[in-house]
N, C-alpha and C positions, 0 to 999 in steps of 0.2 A: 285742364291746366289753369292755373290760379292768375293774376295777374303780376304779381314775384315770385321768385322761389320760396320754397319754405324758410332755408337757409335766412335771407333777406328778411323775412316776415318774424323769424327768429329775434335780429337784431335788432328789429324796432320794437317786439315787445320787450326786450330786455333794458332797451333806454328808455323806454316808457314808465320804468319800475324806480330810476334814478339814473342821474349822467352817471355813464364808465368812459373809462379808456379802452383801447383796444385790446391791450393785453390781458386785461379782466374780463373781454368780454370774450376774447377766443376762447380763454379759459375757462368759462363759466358753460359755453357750448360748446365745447372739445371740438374745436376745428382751427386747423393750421393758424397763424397766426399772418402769415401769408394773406390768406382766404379774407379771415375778418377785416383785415385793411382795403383788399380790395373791392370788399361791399360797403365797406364805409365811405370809401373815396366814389364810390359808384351812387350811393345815397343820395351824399351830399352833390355832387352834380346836378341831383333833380330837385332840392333843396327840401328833405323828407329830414334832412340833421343838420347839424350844424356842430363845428367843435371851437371850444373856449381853453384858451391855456388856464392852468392851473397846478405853477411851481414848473415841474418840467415835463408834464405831461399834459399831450390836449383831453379833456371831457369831452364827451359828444352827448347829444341833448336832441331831443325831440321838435324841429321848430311847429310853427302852428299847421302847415299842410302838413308835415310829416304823424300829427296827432289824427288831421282829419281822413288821411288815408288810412291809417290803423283803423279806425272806427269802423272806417269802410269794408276794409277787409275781415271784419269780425260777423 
C-alpha cells in the first residue's frame, strides 16, 4: 500500500498538468463530485494544494510540498 490512495495521487497529477476546479477535475476522473471535494479539502489540510478564486470558481494549484511529494511518489 502506497502512501495515498491512488484516487489522491490521481488528483495531484492532474493539478500538476494546470489548476482545475473541482468540477472538471471529478469530471475529468469519473468519480463523484462528492468524492473529489473531499480529497481536495483533505489535500489541502496537509497543504499538497491550495485554491485561488477565479470569477466564481476556486482553482486548485499545486503548492511547492504538494509538487515535492509528487516527485516522490513517482
Amino acid at each position: 500500500m502506497g502512501i495515498i490512495g491512488k484516487t489522491k495521487k490521481q488528483i495531484l497529477e492532474e493539478i500538476s498538468k494546470r489548476p482545475v476546479h473541482g468540477y472538471q477535475l471529478a469530471t475529468t476522473l469519473g468519480i463523484p463530485f462528492s468524492t473529489a471535494y473531499e480529497h481536495l479539502k483533505d489535500l489541502q489540510k496537509h497543504n499538497l494544494i491550495e485554491c485561488k478564486i477565479s470569477g466564481r470558481r476556486k482553482l486548485y494549484y499545486l503548492t511547492d510540498n504538494g509538487k515535492i511529494f509528487l516527485k516522490l511518489l513517482k
